[in-house]
PDB file of N, CA, C, O and CB in Angstrom:
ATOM      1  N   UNK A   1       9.829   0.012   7.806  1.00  0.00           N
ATOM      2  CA  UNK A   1      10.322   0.379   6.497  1.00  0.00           C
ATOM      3  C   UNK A   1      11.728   0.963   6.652  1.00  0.00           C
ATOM      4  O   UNK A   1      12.126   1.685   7.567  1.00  0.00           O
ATOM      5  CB  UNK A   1       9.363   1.390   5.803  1.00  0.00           C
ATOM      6  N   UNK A   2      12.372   0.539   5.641  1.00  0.00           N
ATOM      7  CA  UNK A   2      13.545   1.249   5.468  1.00  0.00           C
ATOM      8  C   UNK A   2      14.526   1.563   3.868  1.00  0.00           C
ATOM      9  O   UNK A   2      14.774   0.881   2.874  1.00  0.00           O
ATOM     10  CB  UNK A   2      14.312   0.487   6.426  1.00  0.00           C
ATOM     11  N   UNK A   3      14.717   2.359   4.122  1.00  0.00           N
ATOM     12  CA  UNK A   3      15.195   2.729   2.378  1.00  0.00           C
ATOM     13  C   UNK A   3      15.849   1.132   1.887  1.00  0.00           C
ATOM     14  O   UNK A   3      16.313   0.347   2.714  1.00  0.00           O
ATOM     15  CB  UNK A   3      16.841   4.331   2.237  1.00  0.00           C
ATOM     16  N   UNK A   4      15.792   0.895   0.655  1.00  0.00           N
ATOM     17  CA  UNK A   4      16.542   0.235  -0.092  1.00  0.00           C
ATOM     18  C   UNK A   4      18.005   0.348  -0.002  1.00  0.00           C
ATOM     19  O   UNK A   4      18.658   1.390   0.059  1.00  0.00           O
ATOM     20  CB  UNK A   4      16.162   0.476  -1.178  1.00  0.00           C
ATOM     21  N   UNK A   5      18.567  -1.247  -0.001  1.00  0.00           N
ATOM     22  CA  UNK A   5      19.630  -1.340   0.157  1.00  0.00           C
ATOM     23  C   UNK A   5      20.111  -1.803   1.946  1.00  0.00           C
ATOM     24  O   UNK A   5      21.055  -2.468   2.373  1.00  0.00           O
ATOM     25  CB  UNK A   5      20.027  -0.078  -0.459  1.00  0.00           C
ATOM     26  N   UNK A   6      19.266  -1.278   2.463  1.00  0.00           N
ATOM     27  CA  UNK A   6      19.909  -1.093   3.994  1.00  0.00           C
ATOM     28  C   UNK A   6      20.264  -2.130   4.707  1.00  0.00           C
ATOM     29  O   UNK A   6      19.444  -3.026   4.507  1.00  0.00           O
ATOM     30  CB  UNK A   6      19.079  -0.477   4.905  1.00  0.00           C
ATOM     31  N   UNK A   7      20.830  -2.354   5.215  1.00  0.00           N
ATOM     32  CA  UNK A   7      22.241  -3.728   5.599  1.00  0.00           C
ATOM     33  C   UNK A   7      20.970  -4.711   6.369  1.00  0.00           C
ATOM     34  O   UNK A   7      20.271  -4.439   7.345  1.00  0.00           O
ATOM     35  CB  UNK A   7      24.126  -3.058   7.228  1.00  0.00           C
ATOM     36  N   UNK A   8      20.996  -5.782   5.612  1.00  0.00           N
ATOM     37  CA  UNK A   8      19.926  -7.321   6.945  1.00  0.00           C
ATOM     38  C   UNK A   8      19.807  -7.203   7.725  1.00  0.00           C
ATOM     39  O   UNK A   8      18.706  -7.363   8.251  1.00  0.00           O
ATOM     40  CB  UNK A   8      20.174  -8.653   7.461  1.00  0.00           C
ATOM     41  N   UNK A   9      21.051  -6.772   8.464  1.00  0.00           N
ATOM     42  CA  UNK A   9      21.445  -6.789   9.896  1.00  0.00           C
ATOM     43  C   UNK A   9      20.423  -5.755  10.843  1.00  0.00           C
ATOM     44  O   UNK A   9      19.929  -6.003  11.943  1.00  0.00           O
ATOM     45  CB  UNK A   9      23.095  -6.288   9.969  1.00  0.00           C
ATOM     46  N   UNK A  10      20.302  -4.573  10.047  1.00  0.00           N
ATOM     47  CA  UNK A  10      19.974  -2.999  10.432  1.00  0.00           C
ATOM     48  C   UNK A  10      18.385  -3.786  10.363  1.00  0.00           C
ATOM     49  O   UNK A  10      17.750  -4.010  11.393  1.00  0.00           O
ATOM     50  CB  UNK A  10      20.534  -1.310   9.080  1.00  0.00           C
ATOM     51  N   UNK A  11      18.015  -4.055   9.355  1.00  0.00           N
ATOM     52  CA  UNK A  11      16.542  -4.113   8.844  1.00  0.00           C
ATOM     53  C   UNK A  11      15.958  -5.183  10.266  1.00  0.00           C
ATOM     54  O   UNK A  11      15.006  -5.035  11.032  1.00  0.00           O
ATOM     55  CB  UNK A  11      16.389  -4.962   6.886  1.00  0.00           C
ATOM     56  N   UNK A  12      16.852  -6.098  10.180  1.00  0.00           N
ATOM     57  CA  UNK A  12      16.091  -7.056  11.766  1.00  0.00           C
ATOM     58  C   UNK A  12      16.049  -6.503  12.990  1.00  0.00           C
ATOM     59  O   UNK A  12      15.303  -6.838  13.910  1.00  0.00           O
ATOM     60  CB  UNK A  12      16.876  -8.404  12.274  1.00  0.00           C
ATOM     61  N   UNK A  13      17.436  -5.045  12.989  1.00  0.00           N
ATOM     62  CA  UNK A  13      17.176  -4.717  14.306  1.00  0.00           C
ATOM     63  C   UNK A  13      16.346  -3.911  14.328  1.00  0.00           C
ATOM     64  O   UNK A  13      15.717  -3.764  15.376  1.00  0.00           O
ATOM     65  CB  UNK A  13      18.090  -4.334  15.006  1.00  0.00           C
ATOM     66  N   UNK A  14      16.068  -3.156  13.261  1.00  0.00           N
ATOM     67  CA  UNK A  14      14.676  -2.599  13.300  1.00  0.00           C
ATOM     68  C   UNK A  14      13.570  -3.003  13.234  1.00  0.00           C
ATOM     69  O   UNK A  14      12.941  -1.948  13.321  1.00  0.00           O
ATOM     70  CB  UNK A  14      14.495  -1.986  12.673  1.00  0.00           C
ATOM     71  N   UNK A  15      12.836  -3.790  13.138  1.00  0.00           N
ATOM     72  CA  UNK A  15      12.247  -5.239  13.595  1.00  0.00           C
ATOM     73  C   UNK A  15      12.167  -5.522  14.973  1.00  0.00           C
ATOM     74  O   UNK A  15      11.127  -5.503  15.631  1.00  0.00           O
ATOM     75  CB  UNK A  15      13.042  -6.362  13.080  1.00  0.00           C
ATOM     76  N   UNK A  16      13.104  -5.740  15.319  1.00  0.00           N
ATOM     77  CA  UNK A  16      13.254  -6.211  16.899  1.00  0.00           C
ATOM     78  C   UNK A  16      12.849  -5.454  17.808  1.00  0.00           C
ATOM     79  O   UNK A  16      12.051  -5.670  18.719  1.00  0.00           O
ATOM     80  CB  UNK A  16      14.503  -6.436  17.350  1.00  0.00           C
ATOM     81  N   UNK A  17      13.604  -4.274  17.451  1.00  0.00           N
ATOM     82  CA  UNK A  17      12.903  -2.984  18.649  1.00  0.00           C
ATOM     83  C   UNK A  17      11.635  -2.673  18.296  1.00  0.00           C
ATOM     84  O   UNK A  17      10.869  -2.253  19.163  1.00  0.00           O
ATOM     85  CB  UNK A  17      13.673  -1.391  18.694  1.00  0.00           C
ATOM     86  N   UNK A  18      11.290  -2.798  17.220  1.00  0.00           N
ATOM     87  CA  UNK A  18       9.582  -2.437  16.913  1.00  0.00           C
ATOM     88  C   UNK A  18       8.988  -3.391  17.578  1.00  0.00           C
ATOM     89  O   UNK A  18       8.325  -3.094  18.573  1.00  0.00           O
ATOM     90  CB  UNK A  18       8.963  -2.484  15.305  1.00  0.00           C
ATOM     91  N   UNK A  19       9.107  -4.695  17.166  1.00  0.00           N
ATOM     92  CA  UNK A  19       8.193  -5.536  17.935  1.00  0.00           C
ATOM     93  C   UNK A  19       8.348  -5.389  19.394  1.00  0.00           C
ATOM     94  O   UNK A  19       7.498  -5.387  20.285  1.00  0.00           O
ATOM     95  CB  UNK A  19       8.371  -6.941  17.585  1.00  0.00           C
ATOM     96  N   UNK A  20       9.642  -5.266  19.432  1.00  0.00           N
ATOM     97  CA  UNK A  20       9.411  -5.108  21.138  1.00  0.00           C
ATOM     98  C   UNK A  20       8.695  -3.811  21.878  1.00  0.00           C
ATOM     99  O   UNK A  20       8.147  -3.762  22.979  1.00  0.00           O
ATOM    100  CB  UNK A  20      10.888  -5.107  21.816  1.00  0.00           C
ATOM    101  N   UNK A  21       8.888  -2.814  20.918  1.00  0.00           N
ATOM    102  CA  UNK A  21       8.233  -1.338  21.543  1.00  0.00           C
ATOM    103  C   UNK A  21       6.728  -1.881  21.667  1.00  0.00           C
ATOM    104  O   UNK A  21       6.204  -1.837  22.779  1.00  0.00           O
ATOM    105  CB  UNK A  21       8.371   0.296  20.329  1.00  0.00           C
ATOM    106  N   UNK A  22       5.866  -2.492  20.359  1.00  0.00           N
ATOM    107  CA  UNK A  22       4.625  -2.777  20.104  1.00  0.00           C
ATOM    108  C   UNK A  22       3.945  -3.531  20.990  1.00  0.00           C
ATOM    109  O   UNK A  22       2.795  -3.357  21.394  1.00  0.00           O
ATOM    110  CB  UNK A  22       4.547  -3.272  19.048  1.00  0.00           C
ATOM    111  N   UNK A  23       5.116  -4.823  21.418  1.00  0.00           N
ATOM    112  CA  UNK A  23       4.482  -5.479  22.641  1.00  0.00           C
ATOM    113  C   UNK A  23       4.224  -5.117  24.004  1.00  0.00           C
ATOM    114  O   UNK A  23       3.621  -5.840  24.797  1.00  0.00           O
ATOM    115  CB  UNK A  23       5.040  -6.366  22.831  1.00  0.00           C
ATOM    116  N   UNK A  24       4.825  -3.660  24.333  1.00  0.00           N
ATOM    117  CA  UNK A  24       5.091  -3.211  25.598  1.00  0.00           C
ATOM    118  C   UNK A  24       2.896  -3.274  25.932  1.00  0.00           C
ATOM    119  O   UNK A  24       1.933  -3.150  25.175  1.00  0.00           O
ATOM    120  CB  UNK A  24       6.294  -1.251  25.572  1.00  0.00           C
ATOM    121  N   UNK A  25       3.066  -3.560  27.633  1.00  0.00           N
ATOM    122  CA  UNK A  25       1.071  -3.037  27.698  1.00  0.00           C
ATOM    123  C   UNK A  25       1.073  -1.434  27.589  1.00  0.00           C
ATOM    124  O   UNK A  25      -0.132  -1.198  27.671  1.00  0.00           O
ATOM    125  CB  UNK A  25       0.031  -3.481  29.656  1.00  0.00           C
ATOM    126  N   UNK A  26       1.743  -0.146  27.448  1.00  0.00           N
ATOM    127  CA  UNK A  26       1.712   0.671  27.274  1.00  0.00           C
ATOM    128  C   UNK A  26       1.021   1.025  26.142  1.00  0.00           C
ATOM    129  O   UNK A  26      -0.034   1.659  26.182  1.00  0.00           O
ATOM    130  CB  UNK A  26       2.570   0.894  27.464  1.00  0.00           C
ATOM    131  N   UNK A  27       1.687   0.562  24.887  1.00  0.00           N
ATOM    132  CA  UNK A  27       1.836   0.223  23.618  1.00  0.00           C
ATOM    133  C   UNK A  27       0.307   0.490  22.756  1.00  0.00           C
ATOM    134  O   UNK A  27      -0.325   1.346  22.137  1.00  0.00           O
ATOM    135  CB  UNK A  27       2.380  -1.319  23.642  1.00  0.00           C
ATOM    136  N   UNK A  28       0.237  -1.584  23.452  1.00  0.00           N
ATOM    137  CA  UNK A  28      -1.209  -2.502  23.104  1.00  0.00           C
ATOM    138  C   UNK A  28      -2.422  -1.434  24.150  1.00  0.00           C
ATOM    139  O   UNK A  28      -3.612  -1.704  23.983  1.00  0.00           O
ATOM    140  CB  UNK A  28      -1.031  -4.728  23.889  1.00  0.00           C
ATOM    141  N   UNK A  29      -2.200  -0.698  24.801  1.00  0.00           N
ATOM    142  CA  UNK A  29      -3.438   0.126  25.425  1.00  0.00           C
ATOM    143  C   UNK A  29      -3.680   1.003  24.876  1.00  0.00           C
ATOM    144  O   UNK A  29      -4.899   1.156  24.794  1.00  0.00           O
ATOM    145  CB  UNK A  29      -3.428   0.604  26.593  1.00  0.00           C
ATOM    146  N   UNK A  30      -2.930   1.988  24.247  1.00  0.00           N
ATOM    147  CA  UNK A  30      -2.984   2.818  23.234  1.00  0.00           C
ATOM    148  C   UNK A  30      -3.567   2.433  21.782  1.00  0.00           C
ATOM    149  O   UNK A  30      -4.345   3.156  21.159  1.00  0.00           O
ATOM    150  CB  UNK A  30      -1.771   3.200  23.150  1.00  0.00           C
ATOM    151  N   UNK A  31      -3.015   1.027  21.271  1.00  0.00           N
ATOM    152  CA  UNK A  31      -3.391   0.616  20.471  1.00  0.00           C
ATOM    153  C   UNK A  31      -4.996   0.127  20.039  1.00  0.00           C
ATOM    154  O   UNK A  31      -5.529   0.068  18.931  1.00  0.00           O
ATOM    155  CB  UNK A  31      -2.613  -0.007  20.526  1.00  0.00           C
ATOM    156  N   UNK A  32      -5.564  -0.222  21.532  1.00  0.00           N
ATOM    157  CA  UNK A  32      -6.848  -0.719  22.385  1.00  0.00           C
ATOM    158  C   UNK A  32      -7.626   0.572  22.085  1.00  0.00           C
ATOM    159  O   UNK A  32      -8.341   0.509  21.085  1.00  0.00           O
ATOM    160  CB  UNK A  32      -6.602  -1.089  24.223  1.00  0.00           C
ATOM    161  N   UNK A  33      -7.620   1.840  22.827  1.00  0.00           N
ATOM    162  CA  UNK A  33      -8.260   2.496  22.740  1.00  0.00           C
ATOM    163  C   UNK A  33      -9.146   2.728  21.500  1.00  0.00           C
ATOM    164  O   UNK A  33     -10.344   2.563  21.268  1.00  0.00           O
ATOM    165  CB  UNK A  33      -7.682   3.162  23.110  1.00  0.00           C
ATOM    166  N   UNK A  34      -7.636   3.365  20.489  1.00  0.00           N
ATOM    167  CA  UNK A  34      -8.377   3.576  19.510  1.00  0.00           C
ATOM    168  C   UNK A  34      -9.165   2.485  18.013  1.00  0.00           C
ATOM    169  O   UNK A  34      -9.600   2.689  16.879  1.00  0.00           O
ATOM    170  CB  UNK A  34      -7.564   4.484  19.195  1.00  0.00           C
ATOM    171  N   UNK A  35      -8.885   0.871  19.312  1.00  0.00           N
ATOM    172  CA  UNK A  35      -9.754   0.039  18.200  1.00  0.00           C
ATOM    173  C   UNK A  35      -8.802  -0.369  17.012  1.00  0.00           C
ATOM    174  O   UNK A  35      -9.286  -0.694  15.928  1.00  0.00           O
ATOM    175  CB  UNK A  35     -11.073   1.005  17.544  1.00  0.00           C
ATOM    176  N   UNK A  36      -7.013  -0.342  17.301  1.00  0.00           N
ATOM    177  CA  UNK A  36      -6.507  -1.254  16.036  1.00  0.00           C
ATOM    178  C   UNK A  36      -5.857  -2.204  17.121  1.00  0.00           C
ATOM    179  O   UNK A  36      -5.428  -2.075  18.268  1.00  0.00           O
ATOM    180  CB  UNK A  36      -5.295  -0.459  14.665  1.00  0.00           C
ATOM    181  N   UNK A  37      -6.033  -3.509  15.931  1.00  0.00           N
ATOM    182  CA  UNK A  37      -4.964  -4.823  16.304  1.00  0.00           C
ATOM    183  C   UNK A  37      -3.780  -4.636  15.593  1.00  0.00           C
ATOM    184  O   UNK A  37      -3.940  -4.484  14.382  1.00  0.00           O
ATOM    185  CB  UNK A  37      -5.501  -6.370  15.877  1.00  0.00           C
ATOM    186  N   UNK A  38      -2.776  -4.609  15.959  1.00  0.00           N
ATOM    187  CA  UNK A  38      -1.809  -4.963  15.409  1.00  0.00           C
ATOM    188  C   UNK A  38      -1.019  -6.434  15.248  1.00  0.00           C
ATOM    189  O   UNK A  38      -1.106  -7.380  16.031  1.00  0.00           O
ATOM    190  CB  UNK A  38      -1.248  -4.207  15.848  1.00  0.00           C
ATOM    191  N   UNK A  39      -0.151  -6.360  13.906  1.00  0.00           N
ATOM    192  CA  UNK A  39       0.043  -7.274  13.488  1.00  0.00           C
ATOM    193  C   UNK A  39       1.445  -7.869  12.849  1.00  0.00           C
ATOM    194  O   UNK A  39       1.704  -8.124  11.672  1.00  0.00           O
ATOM    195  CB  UNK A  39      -0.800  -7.203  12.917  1.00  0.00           C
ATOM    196  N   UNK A  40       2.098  -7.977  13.801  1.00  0.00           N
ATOM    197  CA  UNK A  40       3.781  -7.483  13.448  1.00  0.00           C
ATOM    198  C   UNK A  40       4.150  -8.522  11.955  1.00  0.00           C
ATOM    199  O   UNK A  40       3.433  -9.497  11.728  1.00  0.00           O
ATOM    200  CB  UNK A  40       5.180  -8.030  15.180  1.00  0.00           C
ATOM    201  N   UNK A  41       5.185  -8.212  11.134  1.00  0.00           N
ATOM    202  CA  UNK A  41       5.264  -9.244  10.102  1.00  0.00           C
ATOM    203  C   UNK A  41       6.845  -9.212  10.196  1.00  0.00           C
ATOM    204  O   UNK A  41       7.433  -8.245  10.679  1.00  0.00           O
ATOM    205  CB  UNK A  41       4.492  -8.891   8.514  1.00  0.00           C
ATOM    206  N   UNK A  42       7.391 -10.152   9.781  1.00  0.00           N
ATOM    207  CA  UNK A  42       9.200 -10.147   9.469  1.00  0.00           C
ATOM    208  C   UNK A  42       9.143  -9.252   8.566  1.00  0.00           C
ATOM    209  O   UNK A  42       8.053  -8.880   8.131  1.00  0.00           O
ATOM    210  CB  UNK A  42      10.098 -11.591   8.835  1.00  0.00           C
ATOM    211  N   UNK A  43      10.282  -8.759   8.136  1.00  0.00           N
ATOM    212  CA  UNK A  43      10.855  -8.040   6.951  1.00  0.00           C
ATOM    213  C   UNK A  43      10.132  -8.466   5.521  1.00  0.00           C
ATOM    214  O   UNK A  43       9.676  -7.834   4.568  1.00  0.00           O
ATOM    215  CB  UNK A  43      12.466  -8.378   6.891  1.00  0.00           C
ATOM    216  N   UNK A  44      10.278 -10.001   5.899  1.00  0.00           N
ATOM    217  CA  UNK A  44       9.805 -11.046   4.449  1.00  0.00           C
ATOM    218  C   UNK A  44       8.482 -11.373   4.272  1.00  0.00           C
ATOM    219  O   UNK A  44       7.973 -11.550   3.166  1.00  0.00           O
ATOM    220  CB  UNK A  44      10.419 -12.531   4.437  1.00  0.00           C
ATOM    221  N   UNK A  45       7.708 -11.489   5.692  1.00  0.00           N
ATOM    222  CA  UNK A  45       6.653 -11.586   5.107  1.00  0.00           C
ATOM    223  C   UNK A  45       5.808  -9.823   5.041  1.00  0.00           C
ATOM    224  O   UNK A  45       4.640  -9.791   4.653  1.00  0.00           O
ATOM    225  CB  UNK A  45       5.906 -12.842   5.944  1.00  0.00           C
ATOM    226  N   UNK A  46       6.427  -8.647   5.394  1.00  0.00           N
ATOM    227  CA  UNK A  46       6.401  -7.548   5.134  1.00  0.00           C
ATOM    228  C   UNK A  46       6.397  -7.008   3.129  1.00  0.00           C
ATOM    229  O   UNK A  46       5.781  -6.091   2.586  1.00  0.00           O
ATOM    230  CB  UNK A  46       7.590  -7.184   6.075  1.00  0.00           C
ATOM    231  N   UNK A  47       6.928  -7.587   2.796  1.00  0.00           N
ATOM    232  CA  UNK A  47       7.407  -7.765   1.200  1.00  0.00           C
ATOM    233  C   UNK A  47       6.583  -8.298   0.746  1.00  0.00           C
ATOM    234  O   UNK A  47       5.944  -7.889  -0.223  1.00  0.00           O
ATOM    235  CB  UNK A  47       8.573  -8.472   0.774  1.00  0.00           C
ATOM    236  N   UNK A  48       6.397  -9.362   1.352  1.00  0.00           N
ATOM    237  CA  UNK A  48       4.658 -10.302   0.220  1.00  0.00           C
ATOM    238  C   UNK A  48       3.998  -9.827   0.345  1.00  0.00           C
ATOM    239  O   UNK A  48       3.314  -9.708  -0.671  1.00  0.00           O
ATOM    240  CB  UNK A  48       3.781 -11.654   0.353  1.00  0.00           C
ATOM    241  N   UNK A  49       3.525  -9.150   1.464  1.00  0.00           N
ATOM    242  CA  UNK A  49       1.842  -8.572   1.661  1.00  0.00           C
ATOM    243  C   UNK A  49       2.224  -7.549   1.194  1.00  0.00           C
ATOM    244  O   UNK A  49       1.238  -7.179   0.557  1.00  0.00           O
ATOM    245  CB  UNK A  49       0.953  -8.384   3.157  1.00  0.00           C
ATOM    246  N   UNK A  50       3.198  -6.605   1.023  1.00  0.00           N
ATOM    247  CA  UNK A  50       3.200  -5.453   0.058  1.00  0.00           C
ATOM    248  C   UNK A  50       2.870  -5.212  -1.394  1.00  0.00           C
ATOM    249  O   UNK A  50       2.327  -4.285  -1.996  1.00  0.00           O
ATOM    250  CB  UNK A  50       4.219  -5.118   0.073  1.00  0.00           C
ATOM    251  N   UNK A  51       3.518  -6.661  -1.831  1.00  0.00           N
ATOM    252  CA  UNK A  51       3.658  -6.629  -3.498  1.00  0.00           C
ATOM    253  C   UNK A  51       2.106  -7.447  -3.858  1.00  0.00           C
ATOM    254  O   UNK A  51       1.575  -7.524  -4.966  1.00  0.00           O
ATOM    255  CB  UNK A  51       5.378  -7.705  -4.213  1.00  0.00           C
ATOM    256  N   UNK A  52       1.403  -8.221  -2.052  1.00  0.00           N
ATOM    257  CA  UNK A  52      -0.131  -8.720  -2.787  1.00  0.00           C
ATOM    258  C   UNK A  52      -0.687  -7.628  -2.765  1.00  0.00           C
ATOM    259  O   UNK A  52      -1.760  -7.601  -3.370  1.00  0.00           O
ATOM    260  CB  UNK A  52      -1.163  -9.850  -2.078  1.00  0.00           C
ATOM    261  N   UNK A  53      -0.218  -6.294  -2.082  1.00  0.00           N
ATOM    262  CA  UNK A  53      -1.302  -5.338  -1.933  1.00  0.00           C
ATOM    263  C   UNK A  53      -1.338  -4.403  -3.458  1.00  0.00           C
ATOM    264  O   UNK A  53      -2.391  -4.144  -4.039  1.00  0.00           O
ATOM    265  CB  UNK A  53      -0.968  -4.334  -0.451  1.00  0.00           C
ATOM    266  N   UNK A  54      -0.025  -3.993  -3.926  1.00  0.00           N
ATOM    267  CA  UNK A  54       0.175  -3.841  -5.310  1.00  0.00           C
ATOM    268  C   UNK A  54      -0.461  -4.248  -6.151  1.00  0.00           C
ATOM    269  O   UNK A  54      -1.404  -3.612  -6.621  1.00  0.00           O
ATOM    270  CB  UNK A  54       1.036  -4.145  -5.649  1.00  0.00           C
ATOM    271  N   UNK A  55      -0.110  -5.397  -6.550  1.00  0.00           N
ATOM    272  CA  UNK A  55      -0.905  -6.260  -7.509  1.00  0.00           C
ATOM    273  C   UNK A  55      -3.087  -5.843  -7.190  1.00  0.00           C
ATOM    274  O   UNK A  55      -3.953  -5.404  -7.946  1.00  0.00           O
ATOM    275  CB  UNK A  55      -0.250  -8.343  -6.938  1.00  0.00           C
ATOM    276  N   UNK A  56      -3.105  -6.309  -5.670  1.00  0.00           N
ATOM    277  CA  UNK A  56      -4.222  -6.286  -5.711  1.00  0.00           C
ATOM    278  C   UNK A  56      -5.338  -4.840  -6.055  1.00  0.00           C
ATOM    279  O   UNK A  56      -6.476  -4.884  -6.522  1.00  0.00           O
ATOM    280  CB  UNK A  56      -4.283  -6.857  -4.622  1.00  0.00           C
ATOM    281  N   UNK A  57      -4.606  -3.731  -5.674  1.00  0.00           N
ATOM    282  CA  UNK A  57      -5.302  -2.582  -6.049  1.00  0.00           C
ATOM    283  C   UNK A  57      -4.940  -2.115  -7.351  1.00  0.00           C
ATOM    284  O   UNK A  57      -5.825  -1.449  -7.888  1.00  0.00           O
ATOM    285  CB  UNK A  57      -5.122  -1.575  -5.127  1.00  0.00           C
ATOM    286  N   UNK A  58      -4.116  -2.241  -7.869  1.00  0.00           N
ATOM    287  CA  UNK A  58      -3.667  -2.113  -9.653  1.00  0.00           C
ATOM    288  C   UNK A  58      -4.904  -2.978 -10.234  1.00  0.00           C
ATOM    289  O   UNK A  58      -5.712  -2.297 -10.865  1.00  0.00           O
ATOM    290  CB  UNK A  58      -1.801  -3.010 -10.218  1.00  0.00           C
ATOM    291  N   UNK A  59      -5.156  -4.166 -10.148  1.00  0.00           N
ATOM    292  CA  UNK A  59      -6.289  -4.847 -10.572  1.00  0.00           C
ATOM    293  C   UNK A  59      -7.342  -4.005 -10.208  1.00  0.00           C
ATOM    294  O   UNK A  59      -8.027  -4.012 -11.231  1.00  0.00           O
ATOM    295  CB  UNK A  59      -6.425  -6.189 -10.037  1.00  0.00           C
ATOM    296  N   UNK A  60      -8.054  -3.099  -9.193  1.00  0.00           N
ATOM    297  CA  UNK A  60      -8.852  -2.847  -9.093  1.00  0.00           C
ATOM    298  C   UNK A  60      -8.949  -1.129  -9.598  1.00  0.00           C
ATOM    299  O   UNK A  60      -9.904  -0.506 -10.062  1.00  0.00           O
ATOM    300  CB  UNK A  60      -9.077  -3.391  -7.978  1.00  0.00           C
ATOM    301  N   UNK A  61      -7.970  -0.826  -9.383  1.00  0.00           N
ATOM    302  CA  UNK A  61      -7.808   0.699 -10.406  1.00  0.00           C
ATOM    303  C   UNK A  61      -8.195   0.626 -12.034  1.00  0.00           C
ATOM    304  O   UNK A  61      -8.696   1.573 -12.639  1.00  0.00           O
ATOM    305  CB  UNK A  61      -6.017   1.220 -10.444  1.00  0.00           C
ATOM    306  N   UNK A  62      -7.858  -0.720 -12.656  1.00  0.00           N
ATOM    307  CA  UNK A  62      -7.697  -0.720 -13.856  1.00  0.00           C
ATOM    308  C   UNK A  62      -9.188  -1.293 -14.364  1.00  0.00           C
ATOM    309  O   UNK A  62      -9.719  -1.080 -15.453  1.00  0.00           O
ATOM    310  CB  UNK A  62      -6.399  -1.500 -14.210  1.00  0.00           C
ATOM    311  N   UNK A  63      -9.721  -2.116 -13.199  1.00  0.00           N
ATOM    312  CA  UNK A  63     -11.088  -2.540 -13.784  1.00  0.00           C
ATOM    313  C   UNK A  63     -12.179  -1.400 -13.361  1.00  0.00           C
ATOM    314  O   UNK A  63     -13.272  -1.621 -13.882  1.00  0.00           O
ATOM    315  CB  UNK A  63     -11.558  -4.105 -13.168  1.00  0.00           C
ATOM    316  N   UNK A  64     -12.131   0.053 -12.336  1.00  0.00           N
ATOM    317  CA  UNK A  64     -12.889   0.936 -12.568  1.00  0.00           C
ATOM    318  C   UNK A  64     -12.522   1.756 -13.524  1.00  0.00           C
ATOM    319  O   UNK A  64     -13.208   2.736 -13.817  1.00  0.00           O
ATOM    320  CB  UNK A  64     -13.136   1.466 -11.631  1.00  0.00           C
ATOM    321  N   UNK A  65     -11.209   1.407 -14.230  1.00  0.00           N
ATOM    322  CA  UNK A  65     -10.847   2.621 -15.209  1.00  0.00           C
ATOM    323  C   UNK A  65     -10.171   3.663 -14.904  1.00  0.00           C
ATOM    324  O   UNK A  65      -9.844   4.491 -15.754  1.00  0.00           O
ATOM    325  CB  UNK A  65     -11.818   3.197 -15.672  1.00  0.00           C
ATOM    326  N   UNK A  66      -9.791   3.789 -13.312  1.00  0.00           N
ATOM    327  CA  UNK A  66      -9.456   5.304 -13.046  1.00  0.00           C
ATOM    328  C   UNK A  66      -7.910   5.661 -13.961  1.00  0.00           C
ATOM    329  O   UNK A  66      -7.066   4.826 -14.286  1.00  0.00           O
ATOM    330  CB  UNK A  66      -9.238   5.554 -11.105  1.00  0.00           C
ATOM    331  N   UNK A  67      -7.885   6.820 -14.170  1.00  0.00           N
ATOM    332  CA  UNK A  67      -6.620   7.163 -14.532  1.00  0.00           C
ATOM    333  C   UNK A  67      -6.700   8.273 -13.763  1.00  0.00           C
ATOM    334  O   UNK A  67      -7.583   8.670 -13.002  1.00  0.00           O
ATOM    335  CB  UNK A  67      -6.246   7.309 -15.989  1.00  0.00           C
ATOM    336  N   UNK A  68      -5.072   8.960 -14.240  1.00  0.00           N
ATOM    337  CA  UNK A  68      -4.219   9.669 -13.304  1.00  0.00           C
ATOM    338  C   UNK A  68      -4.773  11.073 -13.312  1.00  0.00           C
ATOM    339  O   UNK A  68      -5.904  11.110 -13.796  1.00  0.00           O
ATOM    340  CB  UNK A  68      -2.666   9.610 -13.693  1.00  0.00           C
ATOM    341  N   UNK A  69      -4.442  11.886 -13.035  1.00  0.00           N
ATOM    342  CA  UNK A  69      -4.821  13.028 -13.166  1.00  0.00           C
ATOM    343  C   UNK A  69      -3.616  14.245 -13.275  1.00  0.00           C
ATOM    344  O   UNK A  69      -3.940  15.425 -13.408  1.00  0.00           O
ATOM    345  CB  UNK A  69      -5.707  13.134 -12.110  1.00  0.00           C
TER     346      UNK A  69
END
C-alpha cells in the first residue's frame, strides 16, 4: 500500500522489494510456521481484489442490515 497519488515508478519498487523480501526461505518459514500462504499481487491486480472485496462485504452488511453505530 501506498498513499494516493504516489509516482508508478515508487509503487513497483515497492512491489519489487516486497516480493523479493517475501520470497526470501527466511521469510516463507516464518510465514510456514504460523500456517499463512502468501500471495503476492501487482499493484493492479492489488486494486481489483480490493474494490471485489468492497463491493463484496457492502452487499453483505446491507443484507444483515447492520448499521453504524
Amino acid at each position: 500500500m501506498a498513499p494516493a497519488g504516489t509516482p508508478p515508478q515508487i509503487v513497483q519498487r515497492l512491489h519489487d522489494v516486497t516480493v523479493k523480501g517475501i520470497g526470501s526461505a527466511e521469510v516463507k518459514e516464518k510465514f510456514a510456521i504460523i500456517g499463512t500462504d502468501v500471495a503476492p499481487m501487482n499493484p493492479e491486480e492489488l486494486a481489483k481484489f480490493i474494490q471485489s472485496e468492497i463491493a463484496h462485504w457492502a452487499k453483505l452488511v446491507k443484507l444483515a442490515g447492520i448499521q453504524p453505530e
